[in-house]
N, C-alpha and C positions, 0 to 999 in steps of 0.2 A: 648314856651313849645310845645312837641310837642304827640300825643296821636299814639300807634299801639294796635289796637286791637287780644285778643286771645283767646280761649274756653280751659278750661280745661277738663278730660275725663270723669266727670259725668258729666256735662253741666255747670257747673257756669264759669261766665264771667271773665280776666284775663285782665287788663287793662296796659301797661309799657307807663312812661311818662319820656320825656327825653327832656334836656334843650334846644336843635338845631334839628329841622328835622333832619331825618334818618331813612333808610330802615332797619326795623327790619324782621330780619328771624327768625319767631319765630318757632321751629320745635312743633309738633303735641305731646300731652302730651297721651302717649301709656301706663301710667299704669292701672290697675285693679283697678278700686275702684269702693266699695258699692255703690249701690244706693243713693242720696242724701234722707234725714232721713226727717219723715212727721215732719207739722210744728208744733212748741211747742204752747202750748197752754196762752191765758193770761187769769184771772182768776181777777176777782173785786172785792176788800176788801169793803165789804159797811159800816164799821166803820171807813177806815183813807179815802177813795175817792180814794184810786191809786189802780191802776191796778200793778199787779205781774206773772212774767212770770215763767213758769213751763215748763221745759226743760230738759226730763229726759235724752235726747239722749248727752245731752253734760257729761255725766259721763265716756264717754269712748277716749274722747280727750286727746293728749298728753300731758305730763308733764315732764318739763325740761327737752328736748333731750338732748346729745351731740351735739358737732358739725357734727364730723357723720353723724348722724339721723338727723339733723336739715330741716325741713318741708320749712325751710323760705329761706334758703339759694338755688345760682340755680342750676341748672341740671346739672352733670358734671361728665362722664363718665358714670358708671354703677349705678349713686347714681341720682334717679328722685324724685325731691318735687316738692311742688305748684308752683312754678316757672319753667316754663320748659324750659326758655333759659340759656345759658351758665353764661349769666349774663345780670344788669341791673343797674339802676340809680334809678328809684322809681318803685315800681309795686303795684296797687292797686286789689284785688280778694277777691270773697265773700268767708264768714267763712267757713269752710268746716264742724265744729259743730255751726251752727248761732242758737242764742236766737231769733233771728228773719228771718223771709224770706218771699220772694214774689213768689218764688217757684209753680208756677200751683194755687196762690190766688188773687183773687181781694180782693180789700180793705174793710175787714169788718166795717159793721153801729156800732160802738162802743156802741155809745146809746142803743141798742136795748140790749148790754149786759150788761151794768151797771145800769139795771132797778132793783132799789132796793126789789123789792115783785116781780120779776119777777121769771122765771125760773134759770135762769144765776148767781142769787144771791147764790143759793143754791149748787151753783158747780155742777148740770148737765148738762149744756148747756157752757162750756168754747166757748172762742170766738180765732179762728186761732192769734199765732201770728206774725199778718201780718207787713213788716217791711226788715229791708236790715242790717245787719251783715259785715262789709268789712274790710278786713284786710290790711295796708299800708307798707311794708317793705320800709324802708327808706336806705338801702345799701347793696349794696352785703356782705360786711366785717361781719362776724358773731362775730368779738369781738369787734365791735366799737358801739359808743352811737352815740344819736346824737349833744351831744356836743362836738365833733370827728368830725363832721360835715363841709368843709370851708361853705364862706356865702352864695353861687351862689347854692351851694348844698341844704341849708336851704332855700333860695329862691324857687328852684322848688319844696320842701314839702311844700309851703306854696302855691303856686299855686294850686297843683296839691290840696288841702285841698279846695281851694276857688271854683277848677273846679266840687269836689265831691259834694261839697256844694249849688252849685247852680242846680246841674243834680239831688239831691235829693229832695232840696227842691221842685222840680215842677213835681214829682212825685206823681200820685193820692195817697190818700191814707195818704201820710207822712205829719206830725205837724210837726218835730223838726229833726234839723240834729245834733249830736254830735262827734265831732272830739276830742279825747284822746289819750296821751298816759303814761301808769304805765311802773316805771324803777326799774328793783330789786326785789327779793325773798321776802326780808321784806315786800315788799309792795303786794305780793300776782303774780307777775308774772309766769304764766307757759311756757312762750317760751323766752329763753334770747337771740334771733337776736333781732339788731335793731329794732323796729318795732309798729306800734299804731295802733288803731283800728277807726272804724267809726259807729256810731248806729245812725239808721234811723228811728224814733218810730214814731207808730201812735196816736200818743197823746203825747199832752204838758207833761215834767216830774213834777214830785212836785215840787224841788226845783226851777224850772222854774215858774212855774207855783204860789210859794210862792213868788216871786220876783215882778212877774207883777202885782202880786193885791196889796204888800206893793207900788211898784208905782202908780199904781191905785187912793190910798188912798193918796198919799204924792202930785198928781196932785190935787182931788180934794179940799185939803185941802187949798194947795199954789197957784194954774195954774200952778204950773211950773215941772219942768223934774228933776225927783229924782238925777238919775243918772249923770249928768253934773252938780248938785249943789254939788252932795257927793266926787265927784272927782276934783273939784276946794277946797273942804274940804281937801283932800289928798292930793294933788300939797301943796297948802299950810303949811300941816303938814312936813317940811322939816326935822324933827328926825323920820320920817319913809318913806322918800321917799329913793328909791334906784338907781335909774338913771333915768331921762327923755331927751328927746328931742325935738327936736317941733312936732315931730308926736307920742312921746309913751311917758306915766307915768306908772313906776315900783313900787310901792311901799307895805309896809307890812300895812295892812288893822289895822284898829284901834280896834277892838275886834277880832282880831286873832284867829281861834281854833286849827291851827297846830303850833307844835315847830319852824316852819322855813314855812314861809306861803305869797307868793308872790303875789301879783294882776297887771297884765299889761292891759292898756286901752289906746285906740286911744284917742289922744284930741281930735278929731273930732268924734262925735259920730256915729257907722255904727250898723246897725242891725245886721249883719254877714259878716263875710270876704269874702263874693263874691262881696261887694262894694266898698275894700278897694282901693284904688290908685295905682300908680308904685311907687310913692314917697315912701309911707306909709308902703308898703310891703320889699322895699327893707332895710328900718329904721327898719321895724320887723325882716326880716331876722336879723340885726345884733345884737341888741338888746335882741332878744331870745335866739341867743348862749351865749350874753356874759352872762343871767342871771343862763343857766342852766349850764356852766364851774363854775358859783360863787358856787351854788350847788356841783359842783363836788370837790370843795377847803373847804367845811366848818367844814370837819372831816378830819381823815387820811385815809377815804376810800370811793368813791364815794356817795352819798346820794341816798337812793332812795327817787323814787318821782313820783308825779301823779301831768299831765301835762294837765289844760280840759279845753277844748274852749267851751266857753257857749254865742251859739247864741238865737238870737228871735224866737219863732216858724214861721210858716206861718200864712200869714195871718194879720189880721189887729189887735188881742190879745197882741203880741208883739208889737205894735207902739213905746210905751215909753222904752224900753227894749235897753241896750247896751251890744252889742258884747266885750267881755274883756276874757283874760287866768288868770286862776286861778290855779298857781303851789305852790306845797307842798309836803313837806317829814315828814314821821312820826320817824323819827328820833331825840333823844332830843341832846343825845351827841354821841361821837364816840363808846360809847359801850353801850349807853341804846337806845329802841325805846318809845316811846308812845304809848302803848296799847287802845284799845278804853274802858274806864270803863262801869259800870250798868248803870250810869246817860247818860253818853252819847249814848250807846247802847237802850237802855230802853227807854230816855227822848228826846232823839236828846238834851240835856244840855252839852256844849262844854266847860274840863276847860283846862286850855294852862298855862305849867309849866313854858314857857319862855316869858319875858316883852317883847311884839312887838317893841317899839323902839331900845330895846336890841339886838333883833333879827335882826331889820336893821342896827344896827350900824355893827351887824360881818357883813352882807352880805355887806355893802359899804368898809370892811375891808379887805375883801378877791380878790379885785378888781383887775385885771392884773397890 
């Protein structure tokens, strides 16, 4: 892999990664743009314990360009985006509307603003949200997915994830790196290139955050690692596994709350994918295209889906914690979606219209 550095014209950093050294000439990004926009604020809920970001500036972001217009695709003739060379292979750039930034801040003392009797509590003292926003285009093709993708090409998004992955986490400031990506209108997309995001948070998320203490609790109970006993329970479970190898187990999770609801996990357990092997990466590259083409077979129209890699934060909190993708479409069949109801919106209470091993049987059905 190989990395060329580039500034775009209000200053944020512009990253192109490419499989083989090569001298990129990247020309100077000469358009007018606004000032980059002060940083959104987070705000501490002292009844659920999370923090919530307030970002008014991201209401003027685009929505579903053409291709035309399209911001992701590169520079080419009289038409200049975020991309300002002719073309690329991967390019990694901060949000140009980010829910978070580092922007002229250091890393706020979180504590001092989640003092439940403090000032902060009362929402006049918001705390910056401090944090990294990055956007990954994965191809120049503005109508290709990434299950479009050959393997060598999925191979360096998976690099090029391990390389963000590791330069974030050692970043003052940042807990948690999360590498995503959302596919489809259904699912709330507003730019249809190629393309995922990266969020750099200064604090462990909830769902993270609810995981490690359910481990927590299942160490002190047993001594032993939640997560490598719960997935010898899954390998096992062979009516919901979907394809394994000796470095990846794919399978649909036992109380499922999506219609079509995937879980992939290293048998070797890694905290995040900056420790993964060449082995282990190159069996992901293959293995993550064939499961999001199965995805692209399960209706008569592609699925949409949200793709999340859920690593350990930093730090010694995540120890027990495994690194695994957890992909899903809210799709039930080719012309209904699954809407999120009151119980679920209201309760976080998840109910799933389709039997998981049902669910696994189409996906092992739809198989090349």
């Amino acid at each position: 892999m190989h990395k060329t550095q580039a500034w775009l014209a209000d200053g944020r950093e512009c990253t192109f990664y490419d499989r083989r050294p090569m001298q990129r000439d990247i020309p100077a990004d000469r358009r007018s743009l606004p000032a980059r926009p002060a940083a959104a604020e987070l705000r501490f809920d002292v009844r659920s314990g999370r923090w919530v970001v307030i970002a008014g500036h991201r209401q003027g972001r685009s929505f579903r360009p053409g291709a035309a217009e399209c911001p992701l695709c590169p520079s080419r003739g009289s038409a200049a985006t975020e991309i300002p060379a002719a073309d690329y292979e991967v390019v990694v750039f901060d949000n140009r509307f980010p829910a978070l930034t580092m922007a002229g801040l250091d890393p706020p003392d979180l504590d001092a603003f989640a003092d439940p009797f403090g000032p902060a509590a009362t929402g006049s003292v918001p705390a910056p949200a401090y944090g990294r926003c990055e956007i990954v285009c994965f191809s120049p093709d503005h109508d290709a997915s990434f299950a479009d993708l050959k393997p060598d090409q999925a191979r360096l998004i998976l690099d090029v994830w391990r390389d963000r992955t590791e330069i974030l986490h050692a970043t003052p400031g940042i807990e948690q790196v999360f590498c995503f990506e959302n596919r489809g209108p259904e699912i709330g997309v507003t730019q249809p290139h190629p393309h995922g995001q990266i969020y750099a948070f200064p604090f462990v998320t909830p769902r993270t955050a609810a995981t490690i203490a359910q481990a927590a609790e299942y160490r002190r109970r047993t001594g032993r690692n939640l997560y490598d006993d719960a997935l010898a329970a899954d390998r096992a479970a062979t009516d919901r596994v979907i394809v394994a190898d000796e470095s990846w187990t794919a399978f649909v999770p036992y109380a499922a709350q999506w219609p079509y609801e995937v879980h992939l996990y290293p048998n070797r357990r890694h905290r995040d994918l900056s420790s993964l092997d060449e082995v282990e990466l190159d069996s992901l590259a293959t293995i993550y295209l064939d499961l999001l083409q199965r995805f692209d077979r399960l209706f008569d129209t592609p699925a949409p889906y949200v793709a999340a890699w859920h690593q350990a934060p930093a730090g010694p909190a995540g120890r027990d914690f495994a690194m695994h993708l957890e992909l899903f479409t809210n799709r039930r069949t080719s012309t209904t979606l699954k809407h999120l109801a009151g119980t679920e919106i209201g309760m976080a209470v998840f109910s799933n219209d389709v039997v998981p091993e049902q669910a696994a049987e189409r996906l092992r059905e739809v198989a090349v």
